[in-house]
N, C-alpha and C positions, 0 to 999 in steps of 0.2 A: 787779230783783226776780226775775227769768227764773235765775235762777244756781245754783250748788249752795248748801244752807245753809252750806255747810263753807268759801265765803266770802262775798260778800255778799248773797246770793240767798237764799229761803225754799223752794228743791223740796231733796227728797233723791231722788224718783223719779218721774216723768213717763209716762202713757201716752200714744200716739199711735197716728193709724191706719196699721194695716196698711203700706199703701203709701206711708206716711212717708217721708222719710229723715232727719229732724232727730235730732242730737246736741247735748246742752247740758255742757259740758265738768263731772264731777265728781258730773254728775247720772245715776242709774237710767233710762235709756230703756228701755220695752217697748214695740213695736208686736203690737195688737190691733184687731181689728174695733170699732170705736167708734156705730156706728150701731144705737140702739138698737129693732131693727125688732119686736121682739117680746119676751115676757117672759123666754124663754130666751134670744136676745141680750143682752139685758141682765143676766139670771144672770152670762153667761157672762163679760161685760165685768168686773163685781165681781167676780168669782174672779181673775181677772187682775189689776185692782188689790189684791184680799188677796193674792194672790200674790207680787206686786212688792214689797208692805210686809212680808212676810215675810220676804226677803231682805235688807231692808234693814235689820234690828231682831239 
């Protein structure tokens, strides 16, 4: 399930934190601050994932 769509998996693009390092082969990694400690970390997280989906489309 973890995989690219583009074979048998359901991501096209994956955030993760910061200090990550995971790669899912086929899949869009961004690493971001994921801890949503306040209403602009949180802004900030969603502009990251629009961001990500933007590229991806």
């Amino acid at each position: 399930w973890y995989g690219a769509r583009s074979g048998t998996g359901i991501l096209d693009g994956w955030l993760v934190h910061d200090t990550d390092t995971a790669e899912v082969p086929g899949v869009e990694v961004a690493r971001v601050p994921l801890i949503m400690t306040d209403p602009d970390a949180t802004a900030d997280m969603v502009r990251s994932a629009l961001d990500l989906m933007g590229t991806l489309l």
